[in-house]
PyMOL commands that place a pseudoatom at each C-alpha (Angstrom):
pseudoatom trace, name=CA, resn=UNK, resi=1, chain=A, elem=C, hetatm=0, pos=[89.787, 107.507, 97.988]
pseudoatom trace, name=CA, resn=UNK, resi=2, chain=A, elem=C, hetatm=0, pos=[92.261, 106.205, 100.612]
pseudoatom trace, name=CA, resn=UNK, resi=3, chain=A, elem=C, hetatm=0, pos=[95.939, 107.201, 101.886]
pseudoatom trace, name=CA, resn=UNK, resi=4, chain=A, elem=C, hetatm=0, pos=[97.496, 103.893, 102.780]
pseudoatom trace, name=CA, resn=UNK, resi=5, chain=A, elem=C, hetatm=0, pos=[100.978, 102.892, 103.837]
pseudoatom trace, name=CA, resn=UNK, resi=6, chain=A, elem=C, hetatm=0, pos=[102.901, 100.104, 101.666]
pseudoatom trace, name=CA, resn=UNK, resi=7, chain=A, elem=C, hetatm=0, pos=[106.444, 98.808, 103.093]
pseudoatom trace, name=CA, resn=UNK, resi=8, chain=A, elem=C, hetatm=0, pos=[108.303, 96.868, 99.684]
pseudoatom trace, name=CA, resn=UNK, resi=9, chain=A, elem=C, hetatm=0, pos=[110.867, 95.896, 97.649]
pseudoatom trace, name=CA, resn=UNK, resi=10, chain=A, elem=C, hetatm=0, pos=[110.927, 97.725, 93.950]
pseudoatom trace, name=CA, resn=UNK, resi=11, chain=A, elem=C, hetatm=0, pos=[110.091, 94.847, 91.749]
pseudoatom trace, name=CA, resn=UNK, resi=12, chain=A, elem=C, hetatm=0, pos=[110.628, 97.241, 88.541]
pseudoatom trace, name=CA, resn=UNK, resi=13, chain=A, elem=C, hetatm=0, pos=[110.553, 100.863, 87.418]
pseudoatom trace, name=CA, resn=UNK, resi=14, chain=A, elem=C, hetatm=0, pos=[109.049, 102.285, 84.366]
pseudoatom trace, name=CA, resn=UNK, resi=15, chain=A, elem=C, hetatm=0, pos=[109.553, 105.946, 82.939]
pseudoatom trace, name=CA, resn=UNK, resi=16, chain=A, elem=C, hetatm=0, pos=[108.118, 107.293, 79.884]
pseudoatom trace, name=CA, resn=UNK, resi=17, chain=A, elem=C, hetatm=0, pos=[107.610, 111.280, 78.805]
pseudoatom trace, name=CA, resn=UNK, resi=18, chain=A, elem=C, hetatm=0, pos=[103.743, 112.535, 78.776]
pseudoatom trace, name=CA, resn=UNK, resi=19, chain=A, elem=C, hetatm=0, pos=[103.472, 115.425, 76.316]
pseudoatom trace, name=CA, resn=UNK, resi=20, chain=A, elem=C, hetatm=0, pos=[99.874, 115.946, 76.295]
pseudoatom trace, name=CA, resn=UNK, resi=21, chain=A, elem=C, hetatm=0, pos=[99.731, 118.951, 77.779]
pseudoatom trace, name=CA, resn=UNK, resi=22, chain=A, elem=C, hetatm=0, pos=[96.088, 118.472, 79.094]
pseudoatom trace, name=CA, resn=UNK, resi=23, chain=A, elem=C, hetatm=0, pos=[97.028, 116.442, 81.872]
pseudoatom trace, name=CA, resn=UNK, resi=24, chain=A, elem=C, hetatm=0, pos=[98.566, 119.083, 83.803]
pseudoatom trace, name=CA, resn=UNK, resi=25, chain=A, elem=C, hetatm=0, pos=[99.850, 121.837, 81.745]
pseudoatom trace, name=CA, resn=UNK, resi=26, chain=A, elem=C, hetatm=0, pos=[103.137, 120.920, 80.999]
pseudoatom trace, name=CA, resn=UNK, resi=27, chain=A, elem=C, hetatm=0, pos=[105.086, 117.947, 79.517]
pseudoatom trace, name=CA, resn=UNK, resi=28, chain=A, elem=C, hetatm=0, pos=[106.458, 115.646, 82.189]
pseudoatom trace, name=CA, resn=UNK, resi=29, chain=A, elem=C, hetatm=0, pos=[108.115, 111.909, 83.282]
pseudoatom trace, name=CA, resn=UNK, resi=30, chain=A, elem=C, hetatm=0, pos=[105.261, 109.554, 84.620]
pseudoatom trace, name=CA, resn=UNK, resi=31, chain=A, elem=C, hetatm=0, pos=[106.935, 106.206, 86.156]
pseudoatom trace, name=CA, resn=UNK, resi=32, chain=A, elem=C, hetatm=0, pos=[105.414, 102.976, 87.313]
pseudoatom trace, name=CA, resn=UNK, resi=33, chain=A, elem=C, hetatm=0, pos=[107.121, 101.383, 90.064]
pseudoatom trace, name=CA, resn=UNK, resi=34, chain=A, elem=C, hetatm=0, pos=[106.243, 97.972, 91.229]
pseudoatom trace, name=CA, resn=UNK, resi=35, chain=A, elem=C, hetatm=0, pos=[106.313, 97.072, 94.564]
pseudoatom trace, name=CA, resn=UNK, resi=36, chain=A, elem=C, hetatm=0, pos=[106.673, 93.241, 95.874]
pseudoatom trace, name=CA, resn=UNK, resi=37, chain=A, elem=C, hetatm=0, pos=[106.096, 92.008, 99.163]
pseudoatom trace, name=CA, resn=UNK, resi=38, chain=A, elem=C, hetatm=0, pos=[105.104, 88.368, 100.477]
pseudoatom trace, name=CA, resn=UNK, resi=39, chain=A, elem=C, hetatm=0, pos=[101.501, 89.856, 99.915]
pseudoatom trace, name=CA, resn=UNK, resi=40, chain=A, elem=C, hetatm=0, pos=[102.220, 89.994, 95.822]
pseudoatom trace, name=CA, resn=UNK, resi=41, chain=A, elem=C, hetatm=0, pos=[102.856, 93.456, 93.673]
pseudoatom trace, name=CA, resn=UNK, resi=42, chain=A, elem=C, hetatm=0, pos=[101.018, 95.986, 93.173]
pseudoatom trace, name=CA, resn=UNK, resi=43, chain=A, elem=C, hetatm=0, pos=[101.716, 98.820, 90.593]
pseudoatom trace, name=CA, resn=UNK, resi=44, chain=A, elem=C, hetatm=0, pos=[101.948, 102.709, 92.066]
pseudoatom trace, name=CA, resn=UNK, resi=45, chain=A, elem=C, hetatm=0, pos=[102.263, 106.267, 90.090]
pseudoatom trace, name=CA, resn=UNK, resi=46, chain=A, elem=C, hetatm=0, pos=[104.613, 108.677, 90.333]
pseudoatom trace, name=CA, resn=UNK, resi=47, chain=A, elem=C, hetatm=0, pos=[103.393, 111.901, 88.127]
pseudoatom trace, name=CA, resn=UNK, resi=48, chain=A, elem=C, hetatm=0, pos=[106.798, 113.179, 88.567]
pseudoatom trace, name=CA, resn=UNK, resi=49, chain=A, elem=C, hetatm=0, pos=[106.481, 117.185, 88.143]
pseudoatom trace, name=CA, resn=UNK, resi=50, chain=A, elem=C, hetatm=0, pos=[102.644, 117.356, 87.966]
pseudoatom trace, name=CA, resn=UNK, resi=51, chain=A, elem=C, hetatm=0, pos=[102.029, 114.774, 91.047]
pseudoatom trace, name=CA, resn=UNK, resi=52, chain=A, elem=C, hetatm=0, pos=[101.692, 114.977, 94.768]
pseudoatom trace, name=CA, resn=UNK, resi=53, chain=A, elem=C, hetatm=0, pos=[105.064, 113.283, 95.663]
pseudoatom trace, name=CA, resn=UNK, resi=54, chain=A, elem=C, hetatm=0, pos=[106.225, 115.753, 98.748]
pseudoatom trace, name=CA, resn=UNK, resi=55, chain=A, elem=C, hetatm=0, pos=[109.379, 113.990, 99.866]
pseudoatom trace, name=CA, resn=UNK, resi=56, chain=A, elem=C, hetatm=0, pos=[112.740, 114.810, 98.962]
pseudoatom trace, name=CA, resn=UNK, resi=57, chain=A, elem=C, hetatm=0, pos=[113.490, 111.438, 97.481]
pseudoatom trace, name=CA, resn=UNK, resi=58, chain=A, elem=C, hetatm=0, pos=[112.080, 110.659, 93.862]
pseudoatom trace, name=CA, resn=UNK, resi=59, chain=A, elem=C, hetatm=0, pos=[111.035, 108.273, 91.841]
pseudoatom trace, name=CA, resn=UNK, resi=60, chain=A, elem=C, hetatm=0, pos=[114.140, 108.792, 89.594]
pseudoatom trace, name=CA, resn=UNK, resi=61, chain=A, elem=C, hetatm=0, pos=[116.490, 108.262, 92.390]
pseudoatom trace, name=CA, resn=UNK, resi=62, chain=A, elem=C, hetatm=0, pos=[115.215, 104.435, 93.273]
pseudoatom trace, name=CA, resn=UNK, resi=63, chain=A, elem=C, hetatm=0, pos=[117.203, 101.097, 91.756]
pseudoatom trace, name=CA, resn=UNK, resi=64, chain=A, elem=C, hetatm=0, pos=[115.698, 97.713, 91.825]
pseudoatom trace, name=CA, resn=UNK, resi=65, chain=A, elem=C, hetatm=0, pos=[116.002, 95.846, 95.019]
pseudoatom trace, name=CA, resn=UNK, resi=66, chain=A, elem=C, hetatm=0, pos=[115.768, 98.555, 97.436]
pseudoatom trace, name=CA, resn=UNK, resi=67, chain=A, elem=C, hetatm=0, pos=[113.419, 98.496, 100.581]
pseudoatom trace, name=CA, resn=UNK, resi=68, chain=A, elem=C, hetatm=0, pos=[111.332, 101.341, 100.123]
pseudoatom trace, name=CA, resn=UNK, resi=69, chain=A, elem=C, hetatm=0, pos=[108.433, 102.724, 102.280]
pseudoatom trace, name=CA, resn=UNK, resi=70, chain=A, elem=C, hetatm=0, pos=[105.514, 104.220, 100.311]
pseudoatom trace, name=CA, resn=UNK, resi=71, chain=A, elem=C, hetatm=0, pos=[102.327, 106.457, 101.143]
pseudoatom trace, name=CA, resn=UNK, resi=72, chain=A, elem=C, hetatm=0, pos=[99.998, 106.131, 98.439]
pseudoatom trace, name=CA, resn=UNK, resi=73, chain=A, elem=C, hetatm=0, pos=[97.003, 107.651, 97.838]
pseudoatom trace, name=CA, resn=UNK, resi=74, chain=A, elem=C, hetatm=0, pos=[94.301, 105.221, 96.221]
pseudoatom trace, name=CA, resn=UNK, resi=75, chain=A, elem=C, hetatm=0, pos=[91.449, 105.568, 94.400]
pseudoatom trace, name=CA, resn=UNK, resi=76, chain=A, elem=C, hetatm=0, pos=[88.916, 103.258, 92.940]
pseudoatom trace, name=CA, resn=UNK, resi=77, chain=A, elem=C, hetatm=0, pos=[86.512, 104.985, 90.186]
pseudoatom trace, name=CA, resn=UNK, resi=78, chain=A, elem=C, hetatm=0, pos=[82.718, 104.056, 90.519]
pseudoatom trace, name=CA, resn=UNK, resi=79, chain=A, elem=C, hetatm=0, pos=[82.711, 103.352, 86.876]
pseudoatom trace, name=CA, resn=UNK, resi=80, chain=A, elem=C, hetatm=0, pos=[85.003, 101.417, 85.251]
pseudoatom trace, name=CA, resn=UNK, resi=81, chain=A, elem=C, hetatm=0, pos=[85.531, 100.531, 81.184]
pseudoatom trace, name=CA, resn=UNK, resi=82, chain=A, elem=C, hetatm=0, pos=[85.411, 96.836, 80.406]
pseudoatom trace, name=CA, resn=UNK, resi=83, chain=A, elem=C, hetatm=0, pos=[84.873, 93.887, 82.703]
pseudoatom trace, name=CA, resn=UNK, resi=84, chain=A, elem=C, hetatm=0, pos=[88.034, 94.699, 85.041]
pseudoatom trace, name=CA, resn=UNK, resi=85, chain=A, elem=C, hetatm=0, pos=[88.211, 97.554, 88.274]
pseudoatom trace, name=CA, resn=UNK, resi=86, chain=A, elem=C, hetatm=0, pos=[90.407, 100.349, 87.258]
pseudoatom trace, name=CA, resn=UNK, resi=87, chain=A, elem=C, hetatm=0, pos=[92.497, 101.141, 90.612]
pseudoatom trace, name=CA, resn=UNK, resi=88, chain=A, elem=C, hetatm=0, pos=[94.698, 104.164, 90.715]
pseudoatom trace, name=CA, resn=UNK, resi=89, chain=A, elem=C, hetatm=0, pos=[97.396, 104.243, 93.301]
pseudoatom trace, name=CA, resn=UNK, resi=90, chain=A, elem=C, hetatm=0, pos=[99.554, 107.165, 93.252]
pseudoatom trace, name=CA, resn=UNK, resi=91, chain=A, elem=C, hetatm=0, pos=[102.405, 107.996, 95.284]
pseudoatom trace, name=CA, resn=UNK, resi=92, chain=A, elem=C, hetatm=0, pos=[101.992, 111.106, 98.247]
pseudoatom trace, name=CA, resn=UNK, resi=93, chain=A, elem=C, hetatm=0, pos=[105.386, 110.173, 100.063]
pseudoatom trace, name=CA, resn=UNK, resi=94, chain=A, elem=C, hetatm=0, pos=[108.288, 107.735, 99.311]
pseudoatom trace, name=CA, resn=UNK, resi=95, chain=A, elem=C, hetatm=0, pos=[111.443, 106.839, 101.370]
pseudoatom trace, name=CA, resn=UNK, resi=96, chain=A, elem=C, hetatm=0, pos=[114.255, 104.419, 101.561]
pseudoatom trace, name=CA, resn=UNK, resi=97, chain=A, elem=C, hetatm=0, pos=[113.771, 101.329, 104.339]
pseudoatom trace, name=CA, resn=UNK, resi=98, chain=A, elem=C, hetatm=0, pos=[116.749, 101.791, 106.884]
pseudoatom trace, name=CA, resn=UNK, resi=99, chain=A, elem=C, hetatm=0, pos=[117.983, 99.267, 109.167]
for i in range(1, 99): cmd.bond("trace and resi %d" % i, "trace and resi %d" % (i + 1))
show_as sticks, trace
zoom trace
């Protein structure tokens, strides 16, 4: 597990509803935002109410083509299903890039 810092553009943004109750006890919005930089993308996690997001700017409030600076928290499991590594990167703090 590491906490890294990513510095982007928002490629995309993805929201569906999770109402299996399991994951957290309560039904909530999961989003994928995609993050571009010259590097390439890379796919992070907001768990909306049940996550770890502790800044006062959401998910929700993003559009694409803003600058955005991300703390994510990443983890890589030690077993993975299939031929491909299963990375996890969830999001611990978001803001807006200002000039």
């Amino acid at each position: 597990m590491r906490e890294i810092r990513l510095t982007g553009t928002v490629a995309a943004i993805q929201t569906e509803v999770i109402t299996n109750l399991r994951i957290c006890g309560r039904a909530h919005e999961r989003t994928t935002l995609t993050l571009e930089d010259d590097s390439g993308q890379i796919e992070v996690i907001d768990q909306g109410a049940c996550g770890k997001n502790v800044s006062s700017l959401k998910v929700s409030m993003l559009k694409t083509g803003q600058q955005v600076d991300l703390l994510v928290l990443i983890i890589i499991p030690t077993r993975s299903e299939g031929s491909g590594l299963a990375l996890e990167t969830t999001i611990s703090f978001l803001d807006v890039v200002r000039d």
